[in-house]
Residue frames as qw, qx, qy, qz and C-alpha x, y, z in Angstrom:
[[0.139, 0.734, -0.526, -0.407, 43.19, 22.32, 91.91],
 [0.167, -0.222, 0.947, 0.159, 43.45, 18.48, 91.37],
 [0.510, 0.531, 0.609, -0.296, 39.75, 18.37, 90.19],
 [0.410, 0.809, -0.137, -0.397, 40.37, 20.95, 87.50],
 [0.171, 0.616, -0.675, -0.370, 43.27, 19.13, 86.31],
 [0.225, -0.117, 0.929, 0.269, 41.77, 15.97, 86.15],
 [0.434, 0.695, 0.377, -0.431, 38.75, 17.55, 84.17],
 [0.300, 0.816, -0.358, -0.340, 41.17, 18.51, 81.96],
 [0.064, -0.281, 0.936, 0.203, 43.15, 15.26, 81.49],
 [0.534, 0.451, 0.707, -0.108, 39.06, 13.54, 81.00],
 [0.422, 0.758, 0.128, -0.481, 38.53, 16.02, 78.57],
 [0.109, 0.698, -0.628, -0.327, 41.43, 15.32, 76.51],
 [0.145, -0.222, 0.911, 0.315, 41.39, 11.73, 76.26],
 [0.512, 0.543, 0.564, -0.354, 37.43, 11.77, 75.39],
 [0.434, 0.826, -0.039, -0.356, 38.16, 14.31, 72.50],
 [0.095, -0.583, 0.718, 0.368, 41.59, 12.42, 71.32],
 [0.392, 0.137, 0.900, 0.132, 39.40, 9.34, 70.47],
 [0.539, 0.684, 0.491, -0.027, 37.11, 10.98, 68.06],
 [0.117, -0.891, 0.226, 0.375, 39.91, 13.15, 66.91],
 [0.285, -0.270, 0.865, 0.313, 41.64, 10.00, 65.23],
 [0.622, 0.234, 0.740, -0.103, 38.43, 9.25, 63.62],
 [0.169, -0.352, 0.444, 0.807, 37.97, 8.85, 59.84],
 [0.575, 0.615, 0.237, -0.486, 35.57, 9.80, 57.13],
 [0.338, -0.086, 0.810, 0.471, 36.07, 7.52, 53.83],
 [0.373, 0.512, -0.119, -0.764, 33.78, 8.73, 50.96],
 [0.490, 0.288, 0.818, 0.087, 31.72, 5.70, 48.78],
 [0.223, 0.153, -0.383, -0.883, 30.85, 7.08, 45.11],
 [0.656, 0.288, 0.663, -0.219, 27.21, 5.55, 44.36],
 [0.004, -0.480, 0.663, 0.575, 28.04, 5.06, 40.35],
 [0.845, 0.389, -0.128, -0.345, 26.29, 3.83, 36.68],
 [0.895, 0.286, -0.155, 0.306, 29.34, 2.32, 35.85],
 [0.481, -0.728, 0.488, 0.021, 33.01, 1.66, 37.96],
 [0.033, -0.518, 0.852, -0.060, 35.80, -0.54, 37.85],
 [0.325, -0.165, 0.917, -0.164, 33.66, -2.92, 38.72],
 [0.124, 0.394, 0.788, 0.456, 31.23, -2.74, 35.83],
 [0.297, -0.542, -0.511, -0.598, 27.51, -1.42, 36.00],
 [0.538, -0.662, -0.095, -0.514, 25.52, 0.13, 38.98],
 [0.695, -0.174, -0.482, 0.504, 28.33, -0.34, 41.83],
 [0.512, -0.822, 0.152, 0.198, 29.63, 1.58, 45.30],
 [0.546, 0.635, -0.218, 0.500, 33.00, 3.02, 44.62],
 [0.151, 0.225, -0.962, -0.040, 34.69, 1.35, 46.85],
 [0.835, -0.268, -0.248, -0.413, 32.30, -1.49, 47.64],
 [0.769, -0.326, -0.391, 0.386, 34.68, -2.79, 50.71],
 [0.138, -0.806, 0.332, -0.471, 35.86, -0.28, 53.62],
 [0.728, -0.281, -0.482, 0.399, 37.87, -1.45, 56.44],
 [0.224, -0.691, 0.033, -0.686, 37.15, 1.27, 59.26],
 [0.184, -0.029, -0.747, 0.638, 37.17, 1.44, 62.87],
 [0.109, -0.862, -0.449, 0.210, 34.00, 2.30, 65.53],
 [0.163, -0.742, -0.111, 0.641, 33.64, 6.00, 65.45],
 [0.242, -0.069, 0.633, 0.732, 34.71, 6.04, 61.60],
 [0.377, 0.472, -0.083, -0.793, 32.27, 7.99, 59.03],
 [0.353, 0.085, 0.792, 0.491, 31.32, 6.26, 55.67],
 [0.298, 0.482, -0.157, -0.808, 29.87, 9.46, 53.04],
 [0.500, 0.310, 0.725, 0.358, 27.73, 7.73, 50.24],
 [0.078, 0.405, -0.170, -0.895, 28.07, 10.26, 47.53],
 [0.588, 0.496, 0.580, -0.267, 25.55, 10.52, 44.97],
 [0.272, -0.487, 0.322, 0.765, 27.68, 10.96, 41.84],
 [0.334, -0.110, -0.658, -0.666, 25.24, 9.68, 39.43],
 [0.527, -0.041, 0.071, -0.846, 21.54, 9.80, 39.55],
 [0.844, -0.136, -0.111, -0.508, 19.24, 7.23, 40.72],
 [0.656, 0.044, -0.709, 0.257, 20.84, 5.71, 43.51],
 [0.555, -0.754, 0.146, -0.318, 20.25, 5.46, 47.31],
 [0.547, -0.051, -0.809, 0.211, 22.20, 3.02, 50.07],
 [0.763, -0.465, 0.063, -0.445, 20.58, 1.49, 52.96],
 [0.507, -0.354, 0.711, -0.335, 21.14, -0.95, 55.37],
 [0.713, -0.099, -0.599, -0.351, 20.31, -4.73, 54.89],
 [0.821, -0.459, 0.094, -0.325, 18.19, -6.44, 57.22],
 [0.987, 0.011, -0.129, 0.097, 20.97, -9.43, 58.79],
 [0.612, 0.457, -0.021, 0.645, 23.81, -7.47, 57.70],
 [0.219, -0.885, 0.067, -0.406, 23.80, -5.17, 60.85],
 [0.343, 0.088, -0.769, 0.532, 26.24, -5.75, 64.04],
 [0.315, -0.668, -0.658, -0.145, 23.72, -5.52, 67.25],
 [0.180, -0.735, -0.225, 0.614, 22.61, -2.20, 68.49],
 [0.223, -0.104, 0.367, 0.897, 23.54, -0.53, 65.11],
 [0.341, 0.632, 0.529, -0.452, 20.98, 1.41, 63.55],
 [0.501, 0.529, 0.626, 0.280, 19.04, 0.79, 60.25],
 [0.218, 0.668, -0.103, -0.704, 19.44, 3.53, 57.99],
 [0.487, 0.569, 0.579, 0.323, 17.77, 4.28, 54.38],
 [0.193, -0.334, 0.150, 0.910, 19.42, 6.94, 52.68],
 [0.475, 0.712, 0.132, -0.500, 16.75, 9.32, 50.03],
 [0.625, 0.515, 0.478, 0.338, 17.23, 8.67, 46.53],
 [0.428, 0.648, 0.085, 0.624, 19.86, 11.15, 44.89],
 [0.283, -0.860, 0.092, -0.415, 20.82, 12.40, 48.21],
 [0.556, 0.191, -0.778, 0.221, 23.98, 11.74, 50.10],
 [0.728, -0.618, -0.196, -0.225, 23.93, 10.23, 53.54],
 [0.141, 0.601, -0.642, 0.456, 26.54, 10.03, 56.48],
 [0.881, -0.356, -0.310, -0.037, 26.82, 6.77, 58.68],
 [0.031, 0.676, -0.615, 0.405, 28.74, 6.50, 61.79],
 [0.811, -0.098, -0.519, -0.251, 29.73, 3.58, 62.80],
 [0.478, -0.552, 0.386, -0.564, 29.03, 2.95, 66.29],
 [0.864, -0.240, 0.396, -0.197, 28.80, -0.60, 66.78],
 [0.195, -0.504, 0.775, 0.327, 31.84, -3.06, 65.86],
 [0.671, 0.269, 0.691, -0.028, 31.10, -5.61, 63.01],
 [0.308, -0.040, 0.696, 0.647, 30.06, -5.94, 59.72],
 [0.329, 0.552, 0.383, -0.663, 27.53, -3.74, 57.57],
 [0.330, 0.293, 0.723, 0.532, 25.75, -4.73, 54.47],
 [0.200, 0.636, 0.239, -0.706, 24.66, -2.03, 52.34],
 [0.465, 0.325, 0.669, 0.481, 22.71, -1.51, 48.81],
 [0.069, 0.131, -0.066, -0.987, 21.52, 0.22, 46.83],
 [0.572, 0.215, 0.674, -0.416, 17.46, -0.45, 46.66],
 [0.606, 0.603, -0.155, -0.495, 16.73, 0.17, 42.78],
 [0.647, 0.552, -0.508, -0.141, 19.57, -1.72, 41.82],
 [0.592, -0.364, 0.688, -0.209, 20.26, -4.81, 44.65],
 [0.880, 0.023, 0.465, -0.094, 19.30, -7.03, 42.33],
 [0.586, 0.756, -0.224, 0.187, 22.34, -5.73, 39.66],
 [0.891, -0.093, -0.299, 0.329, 24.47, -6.28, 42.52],
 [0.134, -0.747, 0.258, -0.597, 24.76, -2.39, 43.91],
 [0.711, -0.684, -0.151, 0.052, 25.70, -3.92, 46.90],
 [0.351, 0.664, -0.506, 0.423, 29.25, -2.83, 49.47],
 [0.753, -0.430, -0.404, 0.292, 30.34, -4.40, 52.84],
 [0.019, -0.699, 0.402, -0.591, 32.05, -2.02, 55.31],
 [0.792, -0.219, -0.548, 0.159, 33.86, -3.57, 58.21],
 [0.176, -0.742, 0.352, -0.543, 34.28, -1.40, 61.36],
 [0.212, -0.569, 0.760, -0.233, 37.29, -3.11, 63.61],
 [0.035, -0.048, 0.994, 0.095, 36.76, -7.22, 64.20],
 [0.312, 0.089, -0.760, -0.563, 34.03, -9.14, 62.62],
 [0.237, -0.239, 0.705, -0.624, 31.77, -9.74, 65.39],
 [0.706, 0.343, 0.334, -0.522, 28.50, -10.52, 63.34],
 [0.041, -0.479, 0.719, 0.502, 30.31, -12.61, 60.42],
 [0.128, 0.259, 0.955, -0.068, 28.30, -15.77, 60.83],
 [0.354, 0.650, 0.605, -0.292, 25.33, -13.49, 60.20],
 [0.419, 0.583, -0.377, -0.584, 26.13, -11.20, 57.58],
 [0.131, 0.197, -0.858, -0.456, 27.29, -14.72, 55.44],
 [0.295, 0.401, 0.800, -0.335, 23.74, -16.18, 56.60],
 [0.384, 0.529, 0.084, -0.752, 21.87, -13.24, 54.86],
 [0.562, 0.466, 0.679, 0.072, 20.16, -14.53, 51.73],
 [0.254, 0.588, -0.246, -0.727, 20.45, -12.25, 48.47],
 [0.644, 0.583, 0.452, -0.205, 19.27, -12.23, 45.50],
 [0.399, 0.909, -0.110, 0.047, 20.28, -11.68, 41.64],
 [0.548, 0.532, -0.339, 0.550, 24.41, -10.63, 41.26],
 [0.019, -0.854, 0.167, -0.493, 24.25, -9.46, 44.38],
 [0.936, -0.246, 0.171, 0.184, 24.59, -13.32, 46.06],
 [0.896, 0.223, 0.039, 0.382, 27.56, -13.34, 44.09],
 [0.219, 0.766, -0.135, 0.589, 28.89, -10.02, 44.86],
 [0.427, -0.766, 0.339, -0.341, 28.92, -10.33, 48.59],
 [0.965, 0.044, 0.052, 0.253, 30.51, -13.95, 47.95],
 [0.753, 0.389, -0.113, 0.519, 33.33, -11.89, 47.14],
 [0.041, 0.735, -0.283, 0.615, 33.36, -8.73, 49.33],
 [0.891, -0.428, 0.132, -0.068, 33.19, -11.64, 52.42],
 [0.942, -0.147, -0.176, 0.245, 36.19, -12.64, 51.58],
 [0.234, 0.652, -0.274, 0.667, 37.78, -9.43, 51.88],
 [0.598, -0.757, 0.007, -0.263, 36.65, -9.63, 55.52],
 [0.630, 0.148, -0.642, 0.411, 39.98, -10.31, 57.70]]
């Protein structure tokens, strides 16, 4: 009887932690708030275990990963052109992400899932184009 019930108390706090998690929805966009060929938002603050939907509201856009811009153990993903994707984010840190057509217009968005473990490397990464100058700024959202 005391097996079953602590089967039943594991079971509960396993399912209570992905129960809390959340799913935050990126527009991939010609033109935003933030001018020309951006992420809508282009900063998330998220937790592990937390979704992040890039939607494809306008045509001819993907997002990927960037090499540097990963926390370790996360895994690279390259989303299809005009198709959305769904990251979970499994590994704590910071994730740079573009869009490939337009990286060098400065499609780029940062998503932070819980503390900053990989900071020093994401600001390392090299870019190119607007998009140096774009992650100059979505870095300092990091907190």
């Amino acid at each position: 009887m005391n097996a079953r019930i602590l089967l039943a108390a594991t079971t509960v706090i396993l399912f209570s932690g992905t129960a809390n998690a959340e799913t935050y929805e990126v527009r991939m966009l010609n033109k935003g708030e933030a001018g020309a060929m951006v992420f809508e938002p282009a900063f998330i603050s998220a937790q592990v275990g937390d979704t992040v939907v890039f939607l494809p509201t306008d045509k001819g856009h993907n997002a990927e990963s960037i090499e540097g811009m990963l926390p370790a153990g996360a895994e690279v993903f390259v989303g299809e052109m005009n198709k959305e994707i769904s990251v979970t984010l499994v590994q704590e840190g910071i994730y740079g992400v573009k869009c490939k057509p337009h990286y060098l217009m400065g499609m780029v968005a940062l998503i932070q899932a819980g503390a900053p473990v990989n900071l020093e490397e994401a600001k390392a990464a090299k870019h190119k184009g607007k998009a140096k100058s774009r992650f100059e700024e979505l870095l300092t959202e990091v907190k």
